[in-house]
C-alpha positions as a Python dict, from the first residue, in 0.01 Angstrom:
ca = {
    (1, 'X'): (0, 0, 0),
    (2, 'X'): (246, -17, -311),
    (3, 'X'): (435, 329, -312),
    (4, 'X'): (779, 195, -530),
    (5, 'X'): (592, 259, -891),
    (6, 'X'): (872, 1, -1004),
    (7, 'X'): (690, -271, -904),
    (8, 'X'): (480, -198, -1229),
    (9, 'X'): (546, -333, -1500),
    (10, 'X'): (465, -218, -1878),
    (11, 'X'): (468, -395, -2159),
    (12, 'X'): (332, -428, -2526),
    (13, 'X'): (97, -722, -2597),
    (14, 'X'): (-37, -903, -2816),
    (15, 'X'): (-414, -830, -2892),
    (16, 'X'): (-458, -1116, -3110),
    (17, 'X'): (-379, -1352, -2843),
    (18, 'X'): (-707, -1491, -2687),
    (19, 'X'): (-588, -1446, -2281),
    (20, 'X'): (-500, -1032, -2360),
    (21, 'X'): (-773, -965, -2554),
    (22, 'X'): (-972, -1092, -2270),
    (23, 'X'): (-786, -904, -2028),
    (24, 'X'): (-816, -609, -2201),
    (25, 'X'): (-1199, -613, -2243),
    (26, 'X'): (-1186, -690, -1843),
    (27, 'X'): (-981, -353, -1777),
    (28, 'X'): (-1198, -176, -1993),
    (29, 'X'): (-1521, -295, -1840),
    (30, 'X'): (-1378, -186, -1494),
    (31, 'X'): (-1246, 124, -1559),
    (32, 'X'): (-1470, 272, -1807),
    (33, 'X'): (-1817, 84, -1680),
    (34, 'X'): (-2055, 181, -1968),
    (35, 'X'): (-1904, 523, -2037),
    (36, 'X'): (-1757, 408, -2350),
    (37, 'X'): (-1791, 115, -2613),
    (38, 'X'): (-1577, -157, -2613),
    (39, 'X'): (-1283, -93, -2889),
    (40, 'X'): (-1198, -342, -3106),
    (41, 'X'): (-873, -536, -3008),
    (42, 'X'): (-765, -637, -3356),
    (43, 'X'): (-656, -340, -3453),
    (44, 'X'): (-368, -127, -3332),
    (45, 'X'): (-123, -162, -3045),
    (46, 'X'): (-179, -207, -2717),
    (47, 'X'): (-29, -272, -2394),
    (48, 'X'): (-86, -380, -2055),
    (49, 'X'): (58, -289, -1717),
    (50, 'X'): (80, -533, -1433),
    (51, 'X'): (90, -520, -1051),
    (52, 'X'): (307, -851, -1029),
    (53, 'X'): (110, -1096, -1244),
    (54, 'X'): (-214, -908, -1260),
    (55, 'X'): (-286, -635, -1510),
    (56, 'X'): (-360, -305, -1329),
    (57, 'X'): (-370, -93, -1658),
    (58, 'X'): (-397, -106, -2028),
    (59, 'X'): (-375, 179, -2344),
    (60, 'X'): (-449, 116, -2697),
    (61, 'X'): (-282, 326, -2982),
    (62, 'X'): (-422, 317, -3398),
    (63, 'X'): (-351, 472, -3667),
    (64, 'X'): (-594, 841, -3678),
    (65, 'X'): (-853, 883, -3923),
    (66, 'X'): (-883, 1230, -3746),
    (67, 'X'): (-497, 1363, -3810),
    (68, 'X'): (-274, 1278, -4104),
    (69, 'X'): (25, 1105, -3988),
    (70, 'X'): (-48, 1038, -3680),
    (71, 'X'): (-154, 788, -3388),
    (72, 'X'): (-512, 820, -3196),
    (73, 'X'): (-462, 691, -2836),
    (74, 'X'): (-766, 526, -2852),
    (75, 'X'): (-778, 442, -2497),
    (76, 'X'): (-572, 446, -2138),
    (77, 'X'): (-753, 310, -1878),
    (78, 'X'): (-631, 216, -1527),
    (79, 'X'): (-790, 26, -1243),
    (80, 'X'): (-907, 246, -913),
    (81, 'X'): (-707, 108, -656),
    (82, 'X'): (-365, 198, -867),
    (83, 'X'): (-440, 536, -944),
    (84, 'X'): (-167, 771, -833),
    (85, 'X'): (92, 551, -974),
    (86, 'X'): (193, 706, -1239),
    (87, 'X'): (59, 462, -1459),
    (88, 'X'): (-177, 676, -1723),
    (89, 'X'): (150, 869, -1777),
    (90, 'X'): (418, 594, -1825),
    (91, 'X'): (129, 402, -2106),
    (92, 'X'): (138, 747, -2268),
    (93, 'X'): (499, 721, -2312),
    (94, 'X'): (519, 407, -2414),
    (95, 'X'): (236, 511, -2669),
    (96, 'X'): (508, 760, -2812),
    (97, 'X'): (776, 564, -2836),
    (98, 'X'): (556, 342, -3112),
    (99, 'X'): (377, 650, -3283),
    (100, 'X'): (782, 779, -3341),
    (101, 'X'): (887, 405, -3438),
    (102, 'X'): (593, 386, -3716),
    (103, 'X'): (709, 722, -3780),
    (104, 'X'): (350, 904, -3722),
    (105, 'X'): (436, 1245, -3668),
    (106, 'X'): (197, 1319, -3394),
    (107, 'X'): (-27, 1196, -3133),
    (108, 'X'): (-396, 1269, -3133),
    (109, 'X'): (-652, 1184, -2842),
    (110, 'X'): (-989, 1300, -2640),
    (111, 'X'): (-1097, 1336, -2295),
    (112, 'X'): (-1391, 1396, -2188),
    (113, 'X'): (-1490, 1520, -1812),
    (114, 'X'): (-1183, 1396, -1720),
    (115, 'X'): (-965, 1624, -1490),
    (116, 'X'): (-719, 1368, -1412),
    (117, 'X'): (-679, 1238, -1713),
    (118, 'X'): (-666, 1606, -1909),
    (119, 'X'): (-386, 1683, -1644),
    (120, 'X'): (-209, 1366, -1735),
    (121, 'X'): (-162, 1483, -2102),
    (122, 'X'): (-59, 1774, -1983),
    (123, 'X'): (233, 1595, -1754),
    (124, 'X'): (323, 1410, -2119),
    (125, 'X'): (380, 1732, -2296),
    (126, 'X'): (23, 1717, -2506),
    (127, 'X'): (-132, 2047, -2632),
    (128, 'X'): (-499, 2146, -2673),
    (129, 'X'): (-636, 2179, -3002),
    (130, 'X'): (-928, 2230, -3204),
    (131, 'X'): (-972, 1928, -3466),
    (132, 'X'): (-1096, 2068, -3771),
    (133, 'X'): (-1393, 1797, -3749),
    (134, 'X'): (-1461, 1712, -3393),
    (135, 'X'): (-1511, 1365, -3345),
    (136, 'X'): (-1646, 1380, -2973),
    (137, 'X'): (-1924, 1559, -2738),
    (138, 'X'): (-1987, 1921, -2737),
    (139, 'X'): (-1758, 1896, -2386),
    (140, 'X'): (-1474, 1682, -2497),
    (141, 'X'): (-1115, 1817, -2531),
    (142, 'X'): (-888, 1716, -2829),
    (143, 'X'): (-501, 1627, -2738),
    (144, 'X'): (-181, 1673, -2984),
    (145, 'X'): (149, 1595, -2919),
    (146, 'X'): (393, 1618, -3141),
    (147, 'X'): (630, 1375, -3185),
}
């Protein structure tokens, strides 16, 4: 069992290119089953995290529709068996460091009946807040972090 989380590596991709897109729809099939649709991997940033040569993780970042100025982490996903690696956390910094390149002033994002997850925002210094049109479920929480 992997316990040096250095072994993982992070790093933005490509979406465009045929081979990431494809692994990115694989992670997300995997790690989200048919909880949520597919995003589109045209638009936005995203990146992958790999366990050697094979990508482990993945977290997509677009501009919000929801918050002015800002980023939506559109999705962080990582595979079962490499949960506990710090992983969700070190995609949502990475997700940061773009939002304050493209000089977004914030961070928005959801979870849903997601304890680990929810927790994990928490770790990466994101706030609850009410949106002032909720985009999710009647359960989902709404993340800011400013940046």
């Amino acid at each position: 069992m992997l316990k040096d989380e250095s072994v993982y590596r992070i790093r933005e991709v490509d979406s465009q290119d045929e081979e990431i897109a494809e692994a990115l729809d694989e992670l997300h099939r995997a790690t989200f089953l048919d909880s949520a649709p597919v995003p589109s991997f045209d638009e936005g940033y995203w990146w992958l995290a790999f366990r050697g040569s094979v990508p482990v993780a993945f977290a997509g970042l677009v501009q919000s529709t929801h918050a002015p100025n800002a980023g939506y982490l559109c999705r962080v996903g990582v595979i079962g068996r490499d949960w506990g690696r710090s992983l969700q956390l070190r995609l949502l910094r990475a997700a940061a460091w773009r939002a304050r390149r493209n000089g977004w002033h914030s961070i928005v994002s959801d979870t849903t009946d997601n304890i680990v997850s929810a927790n994990n925002f928490i770790r990466a210094g994101y706030r609850l807040y009410r949106p002032k049109l909720p985009w999710g479920w009647p359960n989902t929480l709404y993340w800011r972090k400013s940046i």
